[in-house]
C-alpha positions as CSV (number, residue, x, y, z in Angstrom):
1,X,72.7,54.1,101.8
2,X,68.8,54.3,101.1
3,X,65.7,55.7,102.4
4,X,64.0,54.5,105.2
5,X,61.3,51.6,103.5
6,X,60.1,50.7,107.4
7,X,56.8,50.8,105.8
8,X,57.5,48.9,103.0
9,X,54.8,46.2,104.1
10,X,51.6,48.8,104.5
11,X,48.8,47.9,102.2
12,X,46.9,51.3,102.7
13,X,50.2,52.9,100.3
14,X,51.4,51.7,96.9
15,X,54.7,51.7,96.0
16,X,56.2,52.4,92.8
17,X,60.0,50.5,91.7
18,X,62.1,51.8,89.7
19,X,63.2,50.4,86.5
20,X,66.8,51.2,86.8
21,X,69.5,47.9,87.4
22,X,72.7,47.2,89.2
23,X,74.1,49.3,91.8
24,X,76.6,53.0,92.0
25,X,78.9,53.2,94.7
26,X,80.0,56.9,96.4
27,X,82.7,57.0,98.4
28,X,82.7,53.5,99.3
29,X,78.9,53.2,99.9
30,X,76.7,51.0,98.0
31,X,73.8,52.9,96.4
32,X,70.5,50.9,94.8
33,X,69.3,52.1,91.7
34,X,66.3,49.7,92.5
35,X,64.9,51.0,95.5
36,X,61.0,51.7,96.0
37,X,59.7,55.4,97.5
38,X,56.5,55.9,98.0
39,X,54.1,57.8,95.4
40,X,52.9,60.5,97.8
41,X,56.8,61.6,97.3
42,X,56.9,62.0,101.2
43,X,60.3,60.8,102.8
44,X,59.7,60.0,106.4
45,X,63.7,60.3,107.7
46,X,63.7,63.9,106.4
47,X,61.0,64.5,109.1
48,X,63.8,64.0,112.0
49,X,64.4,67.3,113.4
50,X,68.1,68.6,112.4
51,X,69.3,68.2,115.3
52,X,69.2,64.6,115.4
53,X,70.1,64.7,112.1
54,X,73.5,66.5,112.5
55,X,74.1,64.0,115.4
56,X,73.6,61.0,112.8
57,X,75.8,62.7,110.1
58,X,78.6,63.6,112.2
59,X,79.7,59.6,113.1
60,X,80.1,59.2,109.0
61,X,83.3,59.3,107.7
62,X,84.6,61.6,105.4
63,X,83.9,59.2,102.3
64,X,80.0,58.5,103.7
65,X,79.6,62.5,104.3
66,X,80.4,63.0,101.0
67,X,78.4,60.4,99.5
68,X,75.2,60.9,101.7
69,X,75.6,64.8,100.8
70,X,75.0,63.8,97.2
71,X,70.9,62.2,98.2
72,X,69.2,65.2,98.7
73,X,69.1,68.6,98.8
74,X,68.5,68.7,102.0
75,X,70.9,66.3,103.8
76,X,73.3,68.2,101.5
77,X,71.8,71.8,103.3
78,X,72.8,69.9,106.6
79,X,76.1,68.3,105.7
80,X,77.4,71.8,104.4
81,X,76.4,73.3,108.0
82,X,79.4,73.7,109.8
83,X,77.9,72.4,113.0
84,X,77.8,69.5,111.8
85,X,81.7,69.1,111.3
86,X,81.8,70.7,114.5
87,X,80.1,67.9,116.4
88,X,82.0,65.6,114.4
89,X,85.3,67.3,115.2
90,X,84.1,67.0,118.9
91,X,83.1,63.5,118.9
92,X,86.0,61.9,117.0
93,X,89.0,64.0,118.6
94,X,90.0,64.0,121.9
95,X,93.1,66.6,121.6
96,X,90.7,69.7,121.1
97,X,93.8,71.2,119.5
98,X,92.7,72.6,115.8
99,X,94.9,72.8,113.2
100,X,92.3,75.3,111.1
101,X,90.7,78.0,112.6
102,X,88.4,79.1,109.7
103,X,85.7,76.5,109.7
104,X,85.1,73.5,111.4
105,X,84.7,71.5,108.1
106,X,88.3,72.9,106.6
107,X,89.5,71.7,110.7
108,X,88.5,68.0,109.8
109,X,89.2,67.4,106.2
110,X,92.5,69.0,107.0
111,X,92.9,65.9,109.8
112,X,91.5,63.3,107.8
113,X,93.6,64.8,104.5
114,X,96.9,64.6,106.8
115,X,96.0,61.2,108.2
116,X,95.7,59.8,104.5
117,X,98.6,61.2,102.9
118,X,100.6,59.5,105.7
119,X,99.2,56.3,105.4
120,X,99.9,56.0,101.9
121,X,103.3,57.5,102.7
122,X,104.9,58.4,99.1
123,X,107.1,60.8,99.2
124,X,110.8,61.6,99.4
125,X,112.9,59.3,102.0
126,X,116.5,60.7,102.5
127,X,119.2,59.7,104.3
128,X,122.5,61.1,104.8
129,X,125.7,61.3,107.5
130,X,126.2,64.8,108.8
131,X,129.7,63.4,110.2
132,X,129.7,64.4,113.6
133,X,129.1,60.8,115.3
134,X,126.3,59.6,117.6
135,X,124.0,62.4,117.3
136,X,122.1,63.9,120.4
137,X,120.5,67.2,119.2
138,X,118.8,68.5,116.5
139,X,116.9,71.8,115.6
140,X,115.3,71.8,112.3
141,X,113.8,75.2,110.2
142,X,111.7,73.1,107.5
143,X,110.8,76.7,106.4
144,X,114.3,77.9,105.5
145,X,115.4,74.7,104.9
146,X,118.2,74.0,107.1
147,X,119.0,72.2,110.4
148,X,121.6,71.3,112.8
149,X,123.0,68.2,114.0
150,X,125.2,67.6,117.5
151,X,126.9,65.1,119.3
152,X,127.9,65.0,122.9
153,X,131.0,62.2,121.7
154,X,132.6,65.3,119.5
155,X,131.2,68.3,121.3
156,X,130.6,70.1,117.1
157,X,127.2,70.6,115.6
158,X,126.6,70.2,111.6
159,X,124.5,72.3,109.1
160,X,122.6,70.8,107.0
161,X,119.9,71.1,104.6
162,X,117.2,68.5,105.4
163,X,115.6,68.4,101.9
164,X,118.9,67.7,100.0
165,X,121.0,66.4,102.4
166,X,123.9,68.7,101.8
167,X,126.2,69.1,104.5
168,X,128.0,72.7,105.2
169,X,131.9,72.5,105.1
170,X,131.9,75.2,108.0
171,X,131.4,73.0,111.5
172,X,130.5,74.8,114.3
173,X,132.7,73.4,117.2
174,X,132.3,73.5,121.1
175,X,136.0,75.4,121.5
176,X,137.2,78.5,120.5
177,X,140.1,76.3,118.5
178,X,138.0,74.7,116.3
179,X,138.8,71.4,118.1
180,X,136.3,68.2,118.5
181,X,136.4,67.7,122.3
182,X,134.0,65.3,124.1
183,X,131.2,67.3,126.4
184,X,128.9,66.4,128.7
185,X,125.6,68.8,127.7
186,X,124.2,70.3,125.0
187,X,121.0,72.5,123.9
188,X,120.7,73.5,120.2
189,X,118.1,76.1,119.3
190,X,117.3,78.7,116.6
191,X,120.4,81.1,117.1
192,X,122.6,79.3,120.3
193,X,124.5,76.5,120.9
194,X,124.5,76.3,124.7
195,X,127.6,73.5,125.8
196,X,128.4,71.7,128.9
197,X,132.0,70.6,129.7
198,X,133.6,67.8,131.7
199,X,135.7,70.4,133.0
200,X,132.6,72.5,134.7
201,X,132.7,75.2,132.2
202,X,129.8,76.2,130.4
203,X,129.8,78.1,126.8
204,X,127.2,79.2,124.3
205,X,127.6,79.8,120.8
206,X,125.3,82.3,119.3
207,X,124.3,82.0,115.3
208,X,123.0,84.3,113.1
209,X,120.5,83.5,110.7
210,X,120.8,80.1,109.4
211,X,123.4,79.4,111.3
212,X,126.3,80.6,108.9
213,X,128.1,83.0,111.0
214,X,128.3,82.8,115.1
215,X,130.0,83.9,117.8
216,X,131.6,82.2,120.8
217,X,131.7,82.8,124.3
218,X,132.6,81.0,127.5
219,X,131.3,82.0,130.9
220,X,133.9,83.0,133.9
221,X,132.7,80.6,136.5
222,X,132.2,76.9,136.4
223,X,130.9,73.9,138.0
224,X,133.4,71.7,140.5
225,X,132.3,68.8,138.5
226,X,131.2,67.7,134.9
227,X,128.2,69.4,133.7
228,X,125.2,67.2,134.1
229,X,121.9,68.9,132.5
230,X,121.5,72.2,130.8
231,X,118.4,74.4,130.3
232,X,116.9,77.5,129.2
233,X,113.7,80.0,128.0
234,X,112.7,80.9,124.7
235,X,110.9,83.8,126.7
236,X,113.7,84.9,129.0
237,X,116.8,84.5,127.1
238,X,119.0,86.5,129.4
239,X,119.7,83.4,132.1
240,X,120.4,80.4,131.6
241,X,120.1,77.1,134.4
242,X,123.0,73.8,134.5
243,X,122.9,71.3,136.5
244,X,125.9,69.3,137.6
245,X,127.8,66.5,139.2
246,X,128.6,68.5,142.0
247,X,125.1,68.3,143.1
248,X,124.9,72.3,142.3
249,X,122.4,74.3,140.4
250,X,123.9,77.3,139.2
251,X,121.7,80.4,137.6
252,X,123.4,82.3,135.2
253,X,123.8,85.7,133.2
254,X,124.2,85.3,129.7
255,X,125.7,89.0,129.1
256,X,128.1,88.8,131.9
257,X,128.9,85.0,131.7
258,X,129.1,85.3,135.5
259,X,127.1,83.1,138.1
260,X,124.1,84.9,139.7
261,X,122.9,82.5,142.2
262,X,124.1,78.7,143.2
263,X,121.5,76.5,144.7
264,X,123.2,73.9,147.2
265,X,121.2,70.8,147.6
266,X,121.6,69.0,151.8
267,X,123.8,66.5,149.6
268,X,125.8,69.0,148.1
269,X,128.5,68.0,150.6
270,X,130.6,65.0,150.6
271,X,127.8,63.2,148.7
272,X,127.8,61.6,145.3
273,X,124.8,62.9,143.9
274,X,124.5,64.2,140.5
275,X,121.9,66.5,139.1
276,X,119.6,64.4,136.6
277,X,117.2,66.9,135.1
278,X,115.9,70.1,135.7
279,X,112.2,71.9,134.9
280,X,112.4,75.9,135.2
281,X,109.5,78.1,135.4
282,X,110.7,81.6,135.2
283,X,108.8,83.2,137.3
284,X,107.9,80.3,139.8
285,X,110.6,77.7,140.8
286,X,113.9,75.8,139.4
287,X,113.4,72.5,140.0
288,X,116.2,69.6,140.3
289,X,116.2,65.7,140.5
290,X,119.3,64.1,141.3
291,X,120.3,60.3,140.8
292,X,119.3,59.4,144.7
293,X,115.7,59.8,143.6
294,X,115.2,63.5,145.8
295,X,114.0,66.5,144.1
296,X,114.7,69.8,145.1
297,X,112.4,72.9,144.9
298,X,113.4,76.2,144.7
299,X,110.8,79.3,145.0
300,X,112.1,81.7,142.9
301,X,111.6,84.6,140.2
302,X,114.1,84.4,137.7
303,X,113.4,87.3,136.4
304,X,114.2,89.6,140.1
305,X,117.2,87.3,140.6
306,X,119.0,88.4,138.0
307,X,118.5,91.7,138.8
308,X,118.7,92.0,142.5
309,X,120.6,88.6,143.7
310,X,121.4,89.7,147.6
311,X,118.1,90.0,148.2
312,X,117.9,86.1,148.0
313,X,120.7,85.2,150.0
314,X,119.7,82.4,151.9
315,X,116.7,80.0,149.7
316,X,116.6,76.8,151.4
317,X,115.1,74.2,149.0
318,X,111.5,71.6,149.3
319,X,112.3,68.1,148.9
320,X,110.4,65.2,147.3
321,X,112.0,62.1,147.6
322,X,111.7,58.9,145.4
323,X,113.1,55.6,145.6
324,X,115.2,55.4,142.5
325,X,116.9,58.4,140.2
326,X,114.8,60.7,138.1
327,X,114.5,60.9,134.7
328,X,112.4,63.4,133.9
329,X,110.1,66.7,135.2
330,X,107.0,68.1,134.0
331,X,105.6,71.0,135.5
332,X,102.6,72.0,134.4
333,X,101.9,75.4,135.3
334,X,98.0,75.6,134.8
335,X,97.4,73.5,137.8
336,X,100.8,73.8,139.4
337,X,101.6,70.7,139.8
338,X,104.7,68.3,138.9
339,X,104.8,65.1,137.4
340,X,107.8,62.9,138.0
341,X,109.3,59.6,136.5
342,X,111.6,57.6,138.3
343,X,114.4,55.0,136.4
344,X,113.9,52.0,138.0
345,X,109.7,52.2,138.3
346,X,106.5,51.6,135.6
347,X,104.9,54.6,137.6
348,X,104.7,58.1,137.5
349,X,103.5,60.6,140.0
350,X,102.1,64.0,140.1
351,X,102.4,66.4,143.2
352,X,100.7,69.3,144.5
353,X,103.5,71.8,144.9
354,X,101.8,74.2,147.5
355,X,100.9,70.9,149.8
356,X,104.2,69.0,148.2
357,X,101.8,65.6,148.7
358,X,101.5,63.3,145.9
359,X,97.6,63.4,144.2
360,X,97.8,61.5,141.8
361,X,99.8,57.9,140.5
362,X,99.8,57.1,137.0
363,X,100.1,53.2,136.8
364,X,98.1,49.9,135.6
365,X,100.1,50.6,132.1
366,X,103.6,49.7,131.9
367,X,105.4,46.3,132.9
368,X,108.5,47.4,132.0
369,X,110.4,50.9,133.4
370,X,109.4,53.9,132.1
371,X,112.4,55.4,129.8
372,X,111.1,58.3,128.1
373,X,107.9,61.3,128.6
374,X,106.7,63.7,127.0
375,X,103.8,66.1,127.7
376,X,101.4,68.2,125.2
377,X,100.3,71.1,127.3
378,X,97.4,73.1,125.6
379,X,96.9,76.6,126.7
380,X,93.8,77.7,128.9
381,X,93.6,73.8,129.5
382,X,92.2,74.9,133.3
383,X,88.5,76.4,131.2
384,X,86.5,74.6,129.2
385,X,85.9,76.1,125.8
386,X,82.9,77.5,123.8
387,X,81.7,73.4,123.7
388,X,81.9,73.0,127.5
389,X,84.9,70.5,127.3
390,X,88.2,71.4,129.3
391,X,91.4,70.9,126.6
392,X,93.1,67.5,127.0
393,X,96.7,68.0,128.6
394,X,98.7,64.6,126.9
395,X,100.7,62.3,128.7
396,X,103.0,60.1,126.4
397,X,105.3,58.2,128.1
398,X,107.5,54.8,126.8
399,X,109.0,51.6,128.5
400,X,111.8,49.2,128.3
401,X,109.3,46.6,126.9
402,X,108.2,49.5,123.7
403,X,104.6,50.0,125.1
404,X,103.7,53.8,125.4
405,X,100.8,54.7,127.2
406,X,98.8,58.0,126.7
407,X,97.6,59.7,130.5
408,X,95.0,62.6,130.9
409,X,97.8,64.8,133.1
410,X,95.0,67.7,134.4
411,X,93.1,63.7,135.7
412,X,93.5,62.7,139.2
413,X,91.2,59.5,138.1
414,X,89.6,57.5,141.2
415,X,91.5,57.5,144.8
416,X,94.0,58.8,143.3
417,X,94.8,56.3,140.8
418,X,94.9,57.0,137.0
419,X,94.4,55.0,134.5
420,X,96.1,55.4,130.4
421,X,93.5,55.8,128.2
422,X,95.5,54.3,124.9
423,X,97.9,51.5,125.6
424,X,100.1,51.8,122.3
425,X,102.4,48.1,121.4
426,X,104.5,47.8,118.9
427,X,107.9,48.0,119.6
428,X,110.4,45.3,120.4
429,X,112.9,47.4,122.7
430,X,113.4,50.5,124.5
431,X,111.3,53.3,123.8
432,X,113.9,56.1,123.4
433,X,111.9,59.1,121.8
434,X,108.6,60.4,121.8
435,X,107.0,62.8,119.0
436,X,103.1,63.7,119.8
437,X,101.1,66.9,117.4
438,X,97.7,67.4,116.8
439,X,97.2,64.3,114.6
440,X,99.9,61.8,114.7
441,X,102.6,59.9,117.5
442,X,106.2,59.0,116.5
443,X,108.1,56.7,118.6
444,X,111.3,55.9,118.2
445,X,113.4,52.9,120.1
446,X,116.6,51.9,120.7
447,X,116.7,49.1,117.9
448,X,116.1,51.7,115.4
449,X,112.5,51.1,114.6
450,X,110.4,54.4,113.9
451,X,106.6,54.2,113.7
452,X,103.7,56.3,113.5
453,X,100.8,55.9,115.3
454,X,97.3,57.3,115.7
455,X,97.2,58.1,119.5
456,X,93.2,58.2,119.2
457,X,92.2,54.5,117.8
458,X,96.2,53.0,118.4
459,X,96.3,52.1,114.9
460,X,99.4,52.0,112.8
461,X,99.3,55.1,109.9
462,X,102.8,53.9,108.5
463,X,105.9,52.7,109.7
464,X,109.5,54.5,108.8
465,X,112.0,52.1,110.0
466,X,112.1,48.6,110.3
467,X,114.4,47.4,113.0
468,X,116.8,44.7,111.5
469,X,118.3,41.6,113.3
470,X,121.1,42.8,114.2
471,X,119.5,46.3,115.7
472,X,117.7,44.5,117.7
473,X,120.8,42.0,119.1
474,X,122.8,45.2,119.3
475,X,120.0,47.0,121.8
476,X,119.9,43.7,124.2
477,X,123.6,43.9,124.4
478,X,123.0,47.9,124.7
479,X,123.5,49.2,128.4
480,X,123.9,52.8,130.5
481,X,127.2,53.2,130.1
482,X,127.4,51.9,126.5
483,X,125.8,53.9,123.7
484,X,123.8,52.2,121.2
485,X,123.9,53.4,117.3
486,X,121.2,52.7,116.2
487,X,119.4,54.2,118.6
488,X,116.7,56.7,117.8
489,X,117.7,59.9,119.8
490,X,115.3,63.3,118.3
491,X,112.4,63.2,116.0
492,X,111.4,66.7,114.4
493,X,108.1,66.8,112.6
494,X,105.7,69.5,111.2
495,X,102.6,68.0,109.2
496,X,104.4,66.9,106.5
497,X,107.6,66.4,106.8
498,X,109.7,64.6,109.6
499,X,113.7,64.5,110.3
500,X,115.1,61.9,112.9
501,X,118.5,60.3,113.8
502,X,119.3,56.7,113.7
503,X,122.5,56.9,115.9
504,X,124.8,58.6,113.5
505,X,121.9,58.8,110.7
506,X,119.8,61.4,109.5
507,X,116.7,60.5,107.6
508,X,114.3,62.7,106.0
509,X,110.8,62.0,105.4
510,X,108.5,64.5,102.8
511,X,104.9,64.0,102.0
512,X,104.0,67.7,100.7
513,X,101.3,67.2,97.9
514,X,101.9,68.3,94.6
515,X,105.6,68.5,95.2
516,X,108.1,67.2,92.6
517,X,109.6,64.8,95.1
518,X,106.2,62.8,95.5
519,X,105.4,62.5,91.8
520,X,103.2,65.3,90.9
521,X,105.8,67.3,89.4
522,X,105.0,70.8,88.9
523,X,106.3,73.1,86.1
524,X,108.1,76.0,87.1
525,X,109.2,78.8,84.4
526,X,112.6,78.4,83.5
527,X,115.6,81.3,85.2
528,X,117.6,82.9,83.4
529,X,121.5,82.1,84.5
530,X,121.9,85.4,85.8
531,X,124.2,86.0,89.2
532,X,121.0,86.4,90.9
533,X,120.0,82.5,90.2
534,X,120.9,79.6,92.9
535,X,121.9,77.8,90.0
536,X,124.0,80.2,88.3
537,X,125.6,80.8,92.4
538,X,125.8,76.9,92.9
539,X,128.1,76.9,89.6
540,X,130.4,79.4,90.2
541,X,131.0,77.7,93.4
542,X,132.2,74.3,92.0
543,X,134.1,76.1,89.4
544,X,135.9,78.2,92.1
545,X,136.4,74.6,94.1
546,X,137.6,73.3,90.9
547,X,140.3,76.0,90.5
548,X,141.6,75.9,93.8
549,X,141.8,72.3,93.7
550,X,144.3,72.4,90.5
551,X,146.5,75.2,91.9
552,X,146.9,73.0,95.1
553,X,147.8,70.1,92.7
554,X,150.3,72.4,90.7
555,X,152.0,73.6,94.0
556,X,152.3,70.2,95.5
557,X,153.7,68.5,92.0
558,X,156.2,71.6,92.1
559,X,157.2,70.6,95.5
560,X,157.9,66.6,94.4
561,X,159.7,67.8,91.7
562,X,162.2,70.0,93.3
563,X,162.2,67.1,96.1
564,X,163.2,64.8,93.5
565,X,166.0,66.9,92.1
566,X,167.4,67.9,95.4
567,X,167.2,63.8,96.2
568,X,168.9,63.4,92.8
569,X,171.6,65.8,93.6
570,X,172.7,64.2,96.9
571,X,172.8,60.8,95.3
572,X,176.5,59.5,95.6
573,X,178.2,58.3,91.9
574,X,178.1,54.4,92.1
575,X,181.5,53.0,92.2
576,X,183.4,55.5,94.1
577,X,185.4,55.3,97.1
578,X,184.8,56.2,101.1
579,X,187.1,59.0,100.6
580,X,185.8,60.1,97.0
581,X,182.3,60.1,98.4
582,X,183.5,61.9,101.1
583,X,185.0,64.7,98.6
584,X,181.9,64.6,96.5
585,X,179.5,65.7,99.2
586,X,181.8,69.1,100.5
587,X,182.0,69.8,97.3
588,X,178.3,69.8,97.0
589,X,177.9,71.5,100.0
590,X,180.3,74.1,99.3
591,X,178.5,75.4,95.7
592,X,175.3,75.4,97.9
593,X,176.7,77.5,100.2
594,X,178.3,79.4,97.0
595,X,174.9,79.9,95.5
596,X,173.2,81.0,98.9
597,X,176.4,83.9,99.2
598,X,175.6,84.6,95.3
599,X,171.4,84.9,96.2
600,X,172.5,86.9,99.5
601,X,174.9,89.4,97.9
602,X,172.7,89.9,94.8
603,X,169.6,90.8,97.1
604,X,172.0,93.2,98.9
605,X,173.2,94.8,95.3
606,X,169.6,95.4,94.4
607,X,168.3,96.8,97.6
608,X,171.4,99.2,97.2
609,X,170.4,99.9,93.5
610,X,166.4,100.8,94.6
611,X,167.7,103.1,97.7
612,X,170.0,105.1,95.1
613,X,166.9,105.8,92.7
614,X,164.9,106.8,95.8
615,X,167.2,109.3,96.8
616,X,168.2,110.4,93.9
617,X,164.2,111.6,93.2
618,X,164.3,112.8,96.4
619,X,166.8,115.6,95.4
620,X,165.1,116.4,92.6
């Protein structure tokens, strides 16, 4: 960067060069040592007003803010102004959702620090096998440390410790026997474990902290079918909502385990619909969509239900219908409207739910059918902020052909068409699962292949998971009713760090600066091996495995060698007759049952022994 030399060819004002050679770079920009400046010492760019100034600055990068802060004092007096970062922030980012709250400068170098630590991405890369099969839920505490793992195939959930990848002996199961069973539903959160069975039952497990110790319970009634979809309320956690085959939508009470309410859909009936998904809004509606492509809508405060339910005896449902089954419901409740994806269609569609019309169609994105949505709902997104800019509500949702396509969902866009405004390729198969925060995307499809994106520019930041050959021929092969493993079901991610499943997988992804795991390694004072220590703890455990370990190999070698001599003493003398054989083995039977007469009768003797001392103290 230099000054301005526009008038470089006036006569009326000599110039002075410097003597100075070569060139320094800043941050990536190319400074001359050579340049000319007029003698007067004025320099004409400095007489922009700030304003415009600030507007210039803030379409640097990070590297040419730095370097053009180093010119002069006052571009530096500007550059340090946090309205400058705070047009910046406005200008490059679309989400509006801050990550710093303290400055606007700390907002964007925090973005720009993220964005570049992934992009190099070294770090630790785990991978492990919590044993539990194909796995469909996780939760993961990357404060604590510790996550769980389940799967619908075993109906059990696995504790594990994300950083290490040590798995907990102590399985948490989906019976009150302790036995792997096949389910149909799950949810996994901080402290429950809410299951679905085949049967129609429902049952939740609840866990203390960290999981370690929990406590089971199943609910009284139950579906007349498998159970189909599960959901609940980090808000309201005293009801719970399941769908099922039966085409019912049951509300229940978690104290009681007893149903409070069952919504009956017109197909409930002699039909063979099946409850695909639900979106609950506690104090608004339940809201079901079924495999014939209708969704229901029910009016209804959760929270009065539970407490009065004959008031709401009769609660006849609104119906949307659809040409194909539903896979997925967004309700968004700052504009009240619903957003619905259908299985065998590239479109989505929002409704009004007061008029229950249809006002707004999200297409011209997707060729192939959309498989998976998610939505990043910012709150007060209905009023603009301090800048005059309404918060953008994020539609992400992914295809059959890997393309995922970003949608403004508070848009209605023109005649009621809208338009994506990123079209994101770069998958080979299925989208399966969709991760979107303030600065990054990961998608996740069914070949396996994990990559993260920057939804603002579509650009590639680093790619976890390469999808291999045989992946890829084992997702074309994949269908409905078969499971693929190695597909990617649940990606978890905080700034740094990121846990996903690869079908039966777990892998682990860390990029904390100035950890030990990415190279920097810090020194820590050593601990004394006190019983207070995780080390000293973490010994005394294997030395307790290893001592339980040899008694159960003393016992069982015991049990071979008596075995042995028992085998030994039944073992006829070679050479002898049918009838000395015959002779040898009642003889052998009659000293054991000697020596069993001689155990019983000396038993009997010392019993009679113990109950003469006793009484004989006793008359003292």
């Amino acid at each position: 960067m230099s000054r301005d030399n526009s008038r470089r060819n006036d006569k009326n004002l000599p110039f002075k060069k410097k003597s100075t050679k070569g060139k320094r770079t800043k941050g990536g920009i190319a400074i001359d040592n050579a340049f000319e400046i007029p003698i007067n010492g004025r320099c004409y760019i400095n007489e922009i007003p700030t304003e415009i100034l600030t507007h210039i600055f803030s379409q640097l990068e990070p590297t040419e803010l730095n370097a053009a802060a180093q010119i002069c004092k006052h571009w530096r007096w500007i550059i340090t102004d946090d309205s400058c970062w705070k047009n910046k922030w406005i200008n490059y980012y679309l989400t509006q959702r801050r990550l710093a709250s303290d400055s606007w400068k700390n907002e964007y170098m925090t973005r720009t620090k993220l964005l570049r630590i992934w992009e190099r991405g070294r770090g630790l890369t785990l991978s492990f096998d919590p044993r539990v099969g194909i796995i469909h839920n996780l939760y993961v505490d990357f404060v604590n440390s510790w996550m769980l793992a389940g799967s619908l195939d075993k109906g059990m959930v696995s504790r594990c410790d994300p950083s290490t990848g040590r798995i907990s002996k102590d399985f948490i199961f989906s019976t009150r026997e302790n036995v792997s069973h096949s389910i149909s539903a799950m949810l996994v959160d901080r402290h429950r474990i809410l299951w679905g069975y085949k049967s129609g039952a429902i049952g939740l497990t609840i866990l203390n902290k960290q999981g370690s110790n929990r406590f089971f319970k199943q609910f009284l009634d139950f579906h007349a079918g498998p159970v189909s979809v599960l959901a609940w309320s980090n808000q309201f956690t005293n009801t719970i909502v399941s769908g099922g085959e039966d085409g019912l939508v049951i509300l229940w009470d978690v104290n009681s385990g007893r149903c409070i309410k069952s919504l009956r859909t017109d197909e409930t009936l002699g039909n063979d619909t099946i409850i695909t998904t639900l979106a609950w809004s506690v104090k608004k509606y339940i809201i079901a969509g079924t495999t014939d492509g209708t969704v229901y809508i029910w009016s209804i405060d959760s929270t009065l239900i539970s407490s009065s339910p004959d008031n709401y005896e009769d609660i006849s449902p609104t119906k949307i219908t659809g040409t194909s089954g539903v896979t997925s419901l967004h309700y968004v409740e700052s504009s009240n409207a619903l957003i619905i994806a259908y299985e065998k269609s590239s479109e989505l569609r929002k409704f009004d739910l007061e008029t229950m019309e249809c006002i707004c169609v999200f297409t011209n994105g997707h060729s192939g059918n959309v498989t998976r949505t998610i939505i990043d709902i910012q709150e007060n997104s209905e009023t603009s902020n301090e800048n005059g800019i309404k918060p953008l509500n994020i539609l992400a949702s992914g295809d059959t052909l890997g393309v995922v396509c970003l949608w403004d969902a508070n848009g209605c866009g023109i005649d009621k068409i809208q338009k994506p405004f990123k079209t994101i390729e770069g998958h080979l198969s299925s989208v399966t699962a969709i991760h979107l925060d303030t600065f990054k995307m990961i998608i996740g499809s069914l070949d396996g292949a994990v990559t993260v994106f920057d939804p603002l520019t579509s650009k590639i930041i680093c790619i976890l998971c390469h999808s291999s050959q045989r992946s890829r021929r084992t997702a074309n092969r994949a269908t409905q009713t078969q499971e693929n493993t190695s597909a990617v079901n649940c990606i978890y991610s905080k700034d740094y760090r990121t846990v996903l499943n690869i079908g039966g997988q777990i892998k682990t992804w860390d990029f904390t600066p100035g950890s030990a795991i990415t190279g920097n390694k810090v020194k820590q004072p050593k601990k004394k091996n006190t019983s207070s220590t995780p080390k000293y703890m973490k010994r005394l455990e294997i030395q307790n495995d290893v001592r339980e370990s040899t008694q159960m190999f003393e016992i069982e070698e015991r049990e071979r060698e008596e075995h042995l001599a028992k085998m030994q003493k039944y073992t006829p003398i070679p050479g002898l007759t049918n009838d000395e054989m015959l002779a040898y083995a009642l003889m052998v039977s009659k000293e054991e049952h000697q020596t069993e007469d001689d155990q019983i009768a000396e038993a009997i003797k010392r019993s009679l022994e113990i109950q003469e001392n006793l009484n004989d103290k006793n008359n003292l």
